[in-house]
C-alpha positions in Angstrom: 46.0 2.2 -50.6 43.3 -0.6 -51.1 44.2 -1.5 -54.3 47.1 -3.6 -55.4 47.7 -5.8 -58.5 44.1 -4.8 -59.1 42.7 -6.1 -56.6 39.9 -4.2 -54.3 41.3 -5.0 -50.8 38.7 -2.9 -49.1 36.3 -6.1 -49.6 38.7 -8.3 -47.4 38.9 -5.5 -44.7 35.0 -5.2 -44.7 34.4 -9.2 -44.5 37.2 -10.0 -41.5 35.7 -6.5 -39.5 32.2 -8.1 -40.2 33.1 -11.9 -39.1 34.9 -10.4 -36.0 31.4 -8.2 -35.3 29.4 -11.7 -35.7 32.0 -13.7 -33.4 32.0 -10.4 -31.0 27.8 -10.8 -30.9 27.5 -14.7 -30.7 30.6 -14.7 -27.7 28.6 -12.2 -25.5 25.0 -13.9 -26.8 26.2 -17.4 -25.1 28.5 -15.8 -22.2 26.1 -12.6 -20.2 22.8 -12.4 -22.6 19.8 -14.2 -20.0 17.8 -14.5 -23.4 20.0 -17.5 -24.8 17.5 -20.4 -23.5 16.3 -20.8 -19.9 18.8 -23.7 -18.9 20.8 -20.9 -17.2 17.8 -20.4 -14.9 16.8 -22.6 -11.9 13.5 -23.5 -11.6 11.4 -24.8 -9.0 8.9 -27.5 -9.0 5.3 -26.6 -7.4 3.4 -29.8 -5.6 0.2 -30.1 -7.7 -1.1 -28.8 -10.9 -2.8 -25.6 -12.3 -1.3 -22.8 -10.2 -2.9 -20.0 -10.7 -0.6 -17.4 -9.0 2.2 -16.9 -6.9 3.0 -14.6 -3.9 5.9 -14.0 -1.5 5.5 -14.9 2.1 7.0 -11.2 3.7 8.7 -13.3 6.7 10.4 -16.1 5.3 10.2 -15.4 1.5 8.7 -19.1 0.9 7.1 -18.9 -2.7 3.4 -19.8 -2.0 0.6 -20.8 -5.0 -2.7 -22.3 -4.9 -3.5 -25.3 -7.0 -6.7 -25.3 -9.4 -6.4 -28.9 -10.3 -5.7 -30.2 -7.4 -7.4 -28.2 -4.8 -5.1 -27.2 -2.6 -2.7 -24.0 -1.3 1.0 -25.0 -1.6 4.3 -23.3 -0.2 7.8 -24.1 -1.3 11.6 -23.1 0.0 13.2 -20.7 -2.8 16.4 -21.8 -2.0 16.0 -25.7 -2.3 12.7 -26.3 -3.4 11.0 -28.4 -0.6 7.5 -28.6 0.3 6.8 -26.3 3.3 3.1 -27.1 3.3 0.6 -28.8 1.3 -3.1 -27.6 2.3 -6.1 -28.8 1.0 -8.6 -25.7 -0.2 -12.7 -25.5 0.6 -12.6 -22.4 -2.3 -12.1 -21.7 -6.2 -9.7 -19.5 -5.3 -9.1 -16.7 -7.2 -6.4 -14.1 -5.3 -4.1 -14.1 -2.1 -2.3 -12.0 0.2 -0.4 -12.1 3.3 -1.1 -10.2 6.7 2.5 -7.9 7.2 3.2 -10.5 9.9 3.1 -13.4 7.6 1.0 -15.2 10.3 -2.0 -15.7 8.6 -2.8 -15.8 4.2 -5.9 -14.1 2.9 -7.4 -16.1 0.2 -10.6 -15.1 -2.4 -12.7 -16.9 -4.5 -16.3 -19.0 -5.1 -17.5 -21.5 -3.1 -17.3 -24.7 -4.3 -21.0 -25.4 -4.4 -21.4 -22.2 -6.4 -22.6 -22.7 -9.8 -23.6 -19.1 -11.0 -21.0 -17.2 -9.8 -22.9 -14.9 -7.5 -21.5 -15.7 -4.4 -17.9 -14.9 -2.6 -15.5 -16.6 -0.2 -13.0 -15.2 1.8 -11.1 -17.9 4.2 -8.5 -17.2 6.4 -5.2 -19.6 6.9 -2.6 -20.0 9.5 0.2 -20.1 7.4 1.8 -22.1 10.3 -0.4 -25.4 9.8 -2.5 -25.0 6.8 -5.8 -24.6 9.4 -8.7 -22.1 8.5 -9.3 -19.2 11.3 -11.7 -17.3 8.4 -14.5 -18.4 6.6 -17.0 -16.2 5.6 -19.1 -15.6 2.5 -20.1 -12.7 0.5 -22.2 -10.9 -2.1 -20.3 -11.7 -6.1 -17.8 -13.6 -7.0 -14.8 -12.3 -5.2 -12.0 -11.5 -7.2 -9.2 -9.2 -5.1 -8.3 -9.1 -1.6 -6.0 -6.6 0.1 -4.9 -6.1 3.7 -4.9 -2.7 5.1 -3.5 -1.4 8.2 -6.6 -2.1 10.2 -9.2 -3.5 7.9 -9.5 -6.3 5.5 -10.6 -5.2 1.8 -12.5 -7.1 -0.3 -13.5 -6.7 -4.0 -16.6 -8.5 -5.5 -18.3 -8.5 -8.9 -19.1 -10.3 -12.3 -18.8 -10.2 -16.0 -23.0 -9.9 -16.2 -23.2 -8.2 -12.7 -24.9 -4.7 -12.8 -22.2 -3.4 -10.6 -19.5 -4.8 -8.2 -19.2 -3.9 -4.6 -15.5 -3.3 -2.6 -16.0 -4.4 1.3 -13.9 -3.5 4.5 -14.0 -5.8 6.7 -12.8 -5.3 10.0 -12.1 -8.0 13.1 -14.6 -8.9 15.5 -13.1 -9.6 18.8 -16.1 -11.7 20.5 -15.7 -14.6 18.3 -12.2 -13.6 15.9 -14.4 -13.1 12.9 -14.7 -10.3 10.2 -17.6 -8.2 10.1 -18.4 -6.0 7.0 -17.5 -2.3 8.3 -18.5 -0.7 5.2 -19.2 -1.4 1.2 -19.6 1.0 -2.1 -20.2 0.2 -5.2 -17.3 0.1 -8.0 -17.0 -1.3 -11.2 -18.4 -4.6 -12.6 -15.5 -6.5 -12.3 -12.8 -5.6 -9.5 -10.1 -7.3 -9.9 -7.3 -6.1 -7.7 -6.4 -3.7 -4.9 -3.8 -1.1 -3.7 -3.6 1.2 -0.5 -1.5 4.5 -0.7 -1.9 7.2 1.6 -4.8 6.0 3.2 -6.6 6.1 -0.1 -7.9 2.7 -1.6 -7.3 2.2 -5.3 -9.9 -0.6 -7.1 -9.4 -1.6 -10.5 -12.2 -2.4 -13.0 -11.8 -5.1 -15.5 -14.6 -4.3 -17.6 -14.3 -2.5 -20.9 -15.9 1.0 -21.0 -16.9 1.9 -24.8 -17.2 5.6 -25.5 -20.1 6.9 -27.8 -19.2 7.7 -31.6 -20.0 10.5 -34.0 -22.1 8.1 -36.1 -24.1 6.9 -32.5 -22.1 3.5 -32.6 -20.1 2.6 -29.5 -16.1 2.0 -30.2 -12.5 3.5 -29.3 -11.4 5.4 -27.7 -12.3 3.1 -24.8 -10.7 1.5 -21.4 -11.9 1.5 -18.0 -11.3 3.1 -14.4 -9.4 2.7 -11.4 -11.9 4.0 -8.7 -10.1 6.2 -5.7 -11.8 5.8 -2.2 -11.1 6.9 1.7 -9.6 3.6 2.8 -11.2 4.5 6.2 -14.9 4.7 5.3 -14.9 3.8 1.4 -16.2 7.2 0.3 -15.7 8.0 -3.3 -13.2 10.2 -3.9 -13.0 10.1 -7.9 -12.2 7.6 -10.9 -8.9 7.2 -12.7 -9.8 6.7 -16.5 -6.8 4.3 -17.6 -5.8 1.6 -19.9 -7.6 -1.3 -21.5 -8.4 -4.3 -19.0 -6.6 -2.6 -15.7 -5.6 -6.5 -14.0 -2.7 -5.9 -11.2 -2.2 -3.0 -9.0 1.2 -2.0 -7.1 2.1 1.1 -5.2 5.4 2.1 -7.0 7.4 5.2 -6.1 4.5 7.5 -4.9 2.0 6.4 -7.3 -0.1 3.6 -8.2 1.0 1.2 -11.7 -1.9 -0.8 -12.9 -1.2 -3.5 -15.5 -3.4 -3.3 -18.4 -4.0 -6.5 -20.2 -5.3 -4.8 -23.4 -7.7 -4.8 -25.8 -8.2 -7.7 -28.5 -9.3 -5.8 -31.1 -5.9 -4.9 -32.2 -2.4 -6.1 -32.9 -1.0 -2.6 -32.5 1.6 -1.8 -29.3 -0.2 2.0 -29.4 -2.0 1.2 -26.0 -0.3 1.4 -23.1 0.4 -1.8 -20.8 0.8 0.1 -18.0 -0.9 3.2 -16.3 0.8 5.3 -13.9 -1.4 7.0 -11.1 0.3 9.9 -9.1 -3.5 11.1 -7.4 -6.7 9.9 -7.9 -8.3 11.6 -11.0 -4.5 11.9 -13.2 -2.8 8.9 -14.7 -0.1 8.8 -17.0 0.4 6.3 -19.8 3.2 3.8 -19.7 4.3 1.8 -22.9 6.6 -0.8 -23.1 6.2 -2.0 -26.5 3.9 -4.8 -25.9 -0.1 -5.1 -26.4 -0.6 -5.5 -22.6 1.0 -6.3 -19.3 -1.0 -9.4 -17.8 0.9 -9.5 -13.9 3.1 -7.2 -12.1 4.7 -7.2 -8.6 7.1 -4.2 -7.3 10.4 -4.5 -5.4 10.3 -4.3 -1.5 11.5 -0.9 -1.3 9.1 0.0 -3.8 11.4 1.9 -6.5 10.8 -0.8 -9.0 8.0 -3.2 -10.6 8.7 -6.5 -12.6 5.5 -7.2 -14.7 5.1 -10.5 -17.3 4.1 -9.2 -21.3 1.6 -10.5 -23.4 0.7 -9.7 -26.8 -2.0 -10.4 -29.2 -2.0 -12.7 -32.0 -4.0 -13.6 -34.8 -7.6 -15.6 -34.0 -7.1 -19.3 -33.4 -7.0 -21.3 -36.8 -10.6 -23.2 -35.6 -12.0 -20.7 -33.3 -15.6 -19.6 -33.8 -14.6 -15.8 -34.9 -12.2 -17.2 -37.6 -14.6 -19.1 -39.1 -17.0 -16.4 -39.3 -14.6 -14.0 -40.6 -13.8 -16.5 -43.1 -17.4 -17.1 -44.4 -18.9 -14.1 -43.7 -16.1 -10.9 -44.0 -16.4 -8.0 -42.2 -19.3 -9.0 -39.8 -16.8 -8.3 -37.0 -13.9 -7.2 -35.6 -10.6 -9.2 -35.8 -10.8 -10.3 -32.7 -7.5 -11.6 -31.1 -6.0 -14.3 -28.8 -3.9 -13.2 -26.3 -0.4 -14.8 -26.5 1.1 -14.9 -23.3 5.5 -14.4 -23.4 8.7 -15.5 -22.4 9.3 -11.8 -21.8 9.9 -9.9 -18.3 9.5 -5.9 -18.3 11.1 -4.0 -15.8 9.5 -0.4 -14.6 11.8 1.7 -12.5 11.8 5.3 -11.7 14.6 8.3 -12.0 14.0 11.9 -11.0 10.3 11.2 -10.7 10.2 9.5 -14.6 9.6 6.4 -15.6 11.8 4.2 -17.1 10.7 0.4 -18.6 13.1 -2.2 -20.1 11.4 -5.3 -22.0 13.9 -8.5 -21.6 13.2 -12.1 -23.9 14.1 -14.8 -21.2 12.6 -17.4 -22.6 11.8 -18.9 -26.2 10.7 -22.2 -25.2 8.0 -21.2 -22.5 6.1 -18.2 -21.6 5.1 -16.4 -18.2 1.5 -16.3 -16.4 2.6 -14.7 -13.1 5.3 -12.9 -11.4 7.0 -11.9 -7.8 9.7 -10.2 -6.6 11.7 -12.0 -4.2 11.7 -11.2 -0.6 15.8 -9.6 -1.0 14.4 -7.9 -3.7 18.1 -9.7 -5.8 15.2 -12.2 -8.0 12.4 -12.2 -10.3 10.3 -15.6 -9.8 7.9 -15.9 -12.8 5.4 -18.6 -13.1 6.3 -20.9 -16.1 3.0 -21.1 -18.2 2.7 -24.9 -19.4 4.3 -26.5 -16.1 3.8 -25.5 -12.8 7.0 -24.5 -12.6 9.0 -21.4 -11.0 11.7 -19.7 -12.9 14.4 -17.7 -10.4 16.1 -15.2 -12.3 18.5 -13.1 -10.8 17.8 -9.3 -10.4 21.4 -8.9 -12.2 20.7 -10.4 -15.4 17.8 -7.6 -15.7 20.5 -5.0 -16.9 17.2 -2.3 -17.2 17.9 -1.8 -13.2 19.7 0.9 -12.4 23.2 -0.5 -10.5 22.3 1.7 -7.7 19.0 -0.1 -6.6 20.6 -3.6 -7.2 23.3 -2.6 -4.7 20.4 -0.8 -2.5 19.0 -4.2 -2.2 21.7 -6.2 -1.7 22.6 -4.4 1.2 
């Protein structure tokens, strides 16, 4: 039936079905795709320059960053973008979180005179005014800070520290200060904090190398997530887990940690992601991506929103290139970390987890992330302008329809 007056008609057929397929694609590309260019996104300007993160206030849902550059803790309106507040800081800060009230912010970091790194700073800020309540100093560079039910926690340590140390600090009601309740030690670099079940989760940034047949140290490597009674910090055991653990989040009824990876490999066979349902057990979470450098979960806690990063080849200048140039083989390829336009979204059905990786952007790439307040958008840190990208929960077609509607409600 395809041939007439010699003539192969089945060619024709083939090349209108195949321009109708490339019309098809390009129509829905430009019309419902998020990943055609980030001019459907709005983003928000931050006062200042060099954010280094950005959290939720849990009251008003004001986006809230502090300013490396510029020195100073900033808040902005979502829905307008105005300048709520604009507070000079005393700190290199290096985390944040709010108390559940939203009445005060919980900043960590060095002190400013600090040159060696072996001192902490935890200050205390009405988020009402910008004034400091807290100022207080401790033992290590403080790198994480979570706030418990009825205790402040602080984590402490350094990249040529022996060991880091995780505080709680609890209120001292003759002057409204925090005293140190209780300590134990934890790995050398803590670098974030969850709570579950009145158990306290601590992550350690360091690498730990595993002996090899031939006595050399090398893979399989990674490093813990240590597991303590949030009421007294008593060991209760250590969660071996992916390379460079970096965020926590209680998900579900288990812990994610982000893993940031390892630069000694361009592979995706590590996982970004490390699920924890007890202390001791962990369960590996890819997502096609060499590591997973922020992550924040959804108010209800049935899903997590975490920025990708990925490892590419050694700058073209950089000391190792040049080595490995001249001198082959001395060392391991080792990697810079590329930081993406991408947005992976971790959810959970029947007690499995589910991930979705989404390109939203081809022109800029993503240092931070947070859920918004309604749980209905992902605000992402923009990585060479302090800039905030709102994308709307809907465009993240990963989520199952149910817990969009859950949280529009």
């Amino acid at each position: 039936m395809y041939h007439r007056n010699g003539y192969d008609h089945r060619d024709e057929v083939i090349d209108v079905r195949l321009r109708v397929a490339i019309l098809t694609i390009l129509i829905l590309g430009f019309t419902v795709s998020p990943v055609q260019g980030q001019e459907a996104f709005e983003t928000i300007e931050l006062p200042g320059r060099g954010a280094g993160t950005i959290a939720v206030h849990p009251v008003d849902g004001s986006i809230w960053a502090f300013m490396h550059q510029t020195g100073a803790l900033v808040a902005v309106d979502p829905s307008d973008g105005s300048v709520l507040l604009e507070s000079p800081l005393n700190l290199r800060p290096t985390a944040m979180e709010f108390s559940p009230d939203g009445e005060y912010v919980y900043i960590v970091g060095e002190p400013l005179s600090d040159q060696v790194y072996d001192r902490g700073k935890l200050v205390g800020i009405n988020t009402a005014d910008g004034s400091t309540v807290i100022d207080m100093e401790l033992d290590g560079a403080c790198n994480a800070v979570h706030i418990g039910d009825s205790a402040v926690y602080v984590a402490c340590g350094m990249q040529y520290a022996y060991e880091g140390t995780v505080y709680r600090l609890t209120p001292d009601e003759i002057d409204n200060n925090l005293l140190i309740d209780a300590s134990a030690s934890c790995g050398k670099i803590p670098w974030a904090i969850a709570e579950l079940d009145g158990i306290l989760y601590v992550t350690d940034l360091e690498l730990q190398w595993t002996m090899q047949a031939d006595g050399s140290m090398g893979p399989p490597y990674g490093s813990y997530v240590w597991a303590y009674h949030a009421d007294n910090l008593e060991l209760i055991d250590k969660t071996w887990v992916g390379l460079n653990p970096c965020k926590l989040g209680v998900l579900g009824s288990g812990v994610m940690a982000a893993c940031s990876g390892s630069k000694q490999t361009d592979l995706r066979l590590e996982p970004a992601l490390s699920y924890i349902r007890s202390p001791g057990e962990s369960e590996p979470v890819f997502i096609d991506t060499s590591g997973a450098s922020d992550l924040d979960v959804s108010p209800d806690g049935t899903w997590a929103a975490v920025t990708l990063a990925d490892w590419g080849p050694p700058a073209a200048f950089s000391g190792m290139s040049v080595i490995q140039h001249y001198a082959p083989g001395t060392l391991d390829d080792v990697r810079r970390w590329i930081f993406t336009g991408d947005i992976g979204v971790i959810s959970m059905e029947n007690g499995s987890i589910i991930t979705e990786r989404y390109r939203i952007s081809d022109e800029s790439y993503f240092r931070a992330v947070e859920i918004s307040l309604d749980g209905t958008s992902v605000y992402a840190l923009l990585g060479e302008t302090d800039e905030v990208m709102i994308i709307p929960v809907e465009y993240l077609v990963g989520l199952p329809v149910d817990g969009r509607e859950q949280q529009a409600e």
